[in-house]
C-alpha positions, 0 to 999 in steps of 0.5 A, a space after each residue: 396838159 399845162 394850163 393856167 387861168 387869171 383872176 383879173 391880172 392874178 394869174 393862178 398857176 398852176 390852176 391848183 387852190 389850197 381850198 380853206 379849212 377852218 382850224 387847219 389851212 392857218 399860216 403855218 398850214 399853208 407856209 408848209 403846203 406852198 413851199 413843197 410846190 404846185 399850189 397856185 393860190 392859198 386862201 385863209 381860214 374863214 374869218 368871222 367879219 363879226 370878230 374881226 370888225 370888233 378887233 378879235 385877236 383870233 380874227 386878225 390872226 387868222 388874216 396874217 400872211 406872208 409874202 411867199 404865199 402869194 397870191 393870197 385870198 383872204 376869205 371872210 364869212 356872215 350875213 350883215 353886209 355894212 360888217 362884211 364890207 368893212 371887213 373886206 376893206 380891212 382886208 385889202 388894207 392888210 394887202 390881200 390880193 383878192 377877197 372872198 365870200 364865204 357863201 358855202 360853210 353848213 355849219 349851223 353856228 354860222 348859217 342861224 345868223 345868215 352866212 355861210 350857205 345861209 346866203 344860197 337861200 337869200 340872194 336879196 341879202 347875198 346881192 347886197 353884200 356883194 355889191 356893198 364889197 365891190 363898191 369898196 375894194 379895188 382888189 378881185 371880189 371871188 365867192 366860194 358857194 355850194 350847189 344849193 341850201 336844200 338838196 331838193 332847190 339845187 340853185 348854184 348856177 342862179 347863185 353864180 349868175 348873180 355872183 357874176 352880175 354883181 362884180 365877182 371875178 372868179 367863182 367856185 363851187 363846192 359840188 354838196 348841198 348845206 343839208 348834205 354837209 359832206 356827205 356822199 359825193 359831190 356833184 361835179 356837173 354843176 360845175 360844168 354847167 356854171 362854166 357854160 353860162 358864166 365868163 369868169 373863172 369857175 373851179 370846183 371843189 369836192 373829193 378830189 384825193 388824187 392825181 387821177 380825180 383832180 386831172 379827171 374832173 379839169 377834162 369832165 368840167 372844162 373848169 378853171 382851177 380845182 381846190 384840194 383840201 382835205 386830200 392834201 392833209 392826207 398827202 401834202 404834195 399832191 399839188 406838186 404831184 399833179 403838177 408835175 403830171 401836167 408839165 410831163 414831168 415824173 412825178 415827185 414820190 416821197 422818201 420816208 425821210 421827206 415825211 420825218 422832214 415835213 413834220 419837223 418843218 410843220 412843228 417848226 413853223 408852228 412853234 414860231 407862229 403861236 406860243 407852245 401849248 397851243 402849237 402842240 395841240 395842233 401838231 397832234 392834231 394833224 400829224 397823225 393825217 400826215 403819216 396816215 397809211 404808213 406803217 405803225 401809223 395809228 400807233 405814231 398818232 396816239 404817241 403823239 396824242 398822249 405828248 404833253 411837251 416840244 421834246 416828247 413829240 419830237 422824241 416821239 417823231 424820231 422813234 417812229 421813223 427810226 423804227 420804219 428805217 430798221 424794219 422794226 414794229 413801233 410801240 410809242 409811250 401810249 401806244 399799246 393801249 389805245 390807239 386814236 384815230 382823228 376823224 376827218 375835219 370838216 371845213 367850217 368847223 373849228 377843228 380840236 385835237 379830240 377829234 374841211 370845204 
C-alpha cells in the first residue's frame, strides 16, 4: 500500500501531514517529529496575520523553519484579506513551500474577528482572501477548513468547491463542526464526499491515534493524505509506524531506551530554539504526553511539572527510566503527593503547562 500525492509539483510521501497545533507543532516540535520518519509534510503554528503583518516576535517565530523539514506549509489565520495577503507573501519570502489558510480554528478569540471557522459562515469574505493571496504568491495556496460553523449547516463540501474555484491546490478537512469544538467523532464521509466532487488533493483530519485508524480511513475515503495531531504526541513514531505498514515493512516498536532518547533530543532542541525558562515549561508541558502509558508515567509528569531547572529535569528523565530498567516503582521529588494530569491540547488554543486540529 505504498502511495503518495503532489501538491502542484510538491510531492508529499508519504501521504502523511504533521496536522498544526497551536503552542505544540513549534520548530522543535516538528524538527523532532520528522526526523523520526514518515511525515510527508509539516505545517506551522497557526500564525496571526495581525501579529505578523505588525512585525510581532512570537509571530515571525512561529514562521521560522529549517531546511530538513521540508516540504514546509506556513499556515496563517484571520478575517481581514489586505492582512492576509500581505501575510502570505512575507510567507513565501521567508521560503515556505506552500501557504495555508487556516478556515478551521473554533476558538472564540479567533472566529469574533472573522478567521478561523468564522470564514465557513462568510464565503464572500473567504473568497476574497482566497483570491486576494492567489494573486499574489506563486507557491501552492491550500485550506485547511471543518465540516461547517453550526452542525445543523454542515457545508464543507460547498466550502471546498469554492476553495478549488478560487485557486487552492490542495484541501483538507477536519471531520467537526465549530459548534462541535472536539467533541464526539469526527465525520470522515465528508471527506469522501469532497474527494468526489473536487480534483485537488483532498486529506482528512480528525481521530486518527492508530496504524489501523489512519490505513482504515485512506480505504473508507479514497483521500490523499491523512493529518495526524494530537496522536503523535501521544506516539511520536506513529507516522513511521504506518509508514512502514504501507512499504510492507515490520513496523518500528520502541525500546524503553528510544523514549529516554527522544525526550533528551525534545529537551535539546528546545534548549537551542528559546531561552531556558520558556523551553522548560514546554518540556513540562508535553513530556508527560510522550511517556503516557508507561509505567509510573503520571508519576514522571508531576516530577517534572514541580521541576524549576535544565539539571532538575534532566535528573528527573534519568531517575525515571532507570527506575523502569531495574523493575523498581518510581517516586519523582513531588510525586507522592499530587499526581498532574495534562489535558488534552486543543489545536487552536495556545497551549500552557497548567494545563489541537
Amino acid at each position: 500500500m505504498s502511495r503518495s500525492f503532489k501538491i502542484r509539483d510538491i510531492e508529499i510521501n508519504p501521504p502523511l501531514i504533521l496536522s498544526p497545533m497551536a503552542g505544540v507543532t513549534d520548530v522543535s516540535f516538528r524538527r523532532l517529529i520528522k526526523g523520526l520518519g514518515g511525515v510527508g509534510l509539516t505545517v506551522s503554528e497557526f500564525i496571526s496575520v495581525e501579529g505578523l503583518t505588525r512585525s510581532n516576535p512570537k509571530s515571525k517565530r512561529q514562521m521560522r523553519f529549517y531546511p530538513d523539514e521540508r516540504p514546509f506549509a506556513a499556515q496563517i489565520f484571520g478575517g481581514r484579506p489586505e492582512r492576509m495577503r500581505m501575510a502570505a507573501e512575507m510567507a513565501e519570502e521567508v521560503g515556505a513551500d506552500m501557504l495555508d489558510v487556516n478556515c478551521g480554528c473554533p476558538a472564540p478569540k479567533v472566529v469574533k474577528h472573522g478567521g478561523g471557522s468564522g470564514l465557513l459562515k462568510d464565503h464572500p469574505r473567504l473568497e476574497t482572501i482566497l483570491r486576494e493571496i492567489k494573486k499574489t504568491i506563486t507557491i501552492p495556496l491550500t485550506v485547511k477548513i471543518r465540516a461547517g460553523f453550526f452542525d445543523h449547516t454542515i457545508n464543507a463540501v460547498e466550502t471546498a468547491k469554492l476553495a478549488e474555484d478560487c485557486g487552492a491546490e490542495h484541501i483538507a478537512l477536519h471531520g467537526r463542526t465549530k459548534e462541535q469544538g472536539y467533541r464526539g467523532l469526527a465525520n470522515w464521509d465528508l471527506v469522501r464526499q469532497i474527494k468526489e466532487v473536487v480534483k485537488v488533493p483532498v486529506s482528512g483530519s480528525g481521530d486518527v491515534t492508530t496504524i489501523e485508524g489512519a490505513l482504515a480511513r485512506f480505504a473508507e475515503t479514497g483521500c490523499d493524505g491523512v493529518l495526524i495531531g494530537r496522536g503523535a504526541m501521544a506516539n511520536p513514531w506513529i507516522f513511521r509506524q504506518i509508514e512502514d505498514t504501507m512499504q510492507g515493512r515490520e513496523v518500528f516498536q520502541p525500546t524503553l531506551e528510544d523514549k529516554r532518547q527522544l525526550l533528551l533530543e525534545y529537551f535539546d532542541l528546545l534548549r537551542a530554539d528559546m531561552p531556558e525558562a520558556p523551553a522548560i515549561n514546554r518540556m513540562k508541558q508535553l513530556a508527560g504526553q510522550f511517556t503516557r502509558g508507561l509505567q509510573g508515567g503520571a508519576l514522571f509528569r508531576t516530577a517534572v511539572y514541580h521541576s524549576h531547572s535544565v539539571d532538575e529535569i534532566l535528573g528527573r528523565i534519568s531517575e525515571y527510566f532507570e527506575a523502569i530498567e531495574a523493575g523498581r516503582p518510581y517516586f519523582g521529588e513531588g510525586a507522592a503527593t499530587e499526581i498532574v494530569e495534562a489535558p488534552e491540547l486543543d489545536s487552536c488554543e495556545a497551549a500552557s503547562v497548567a494545563v489541537q486540529t
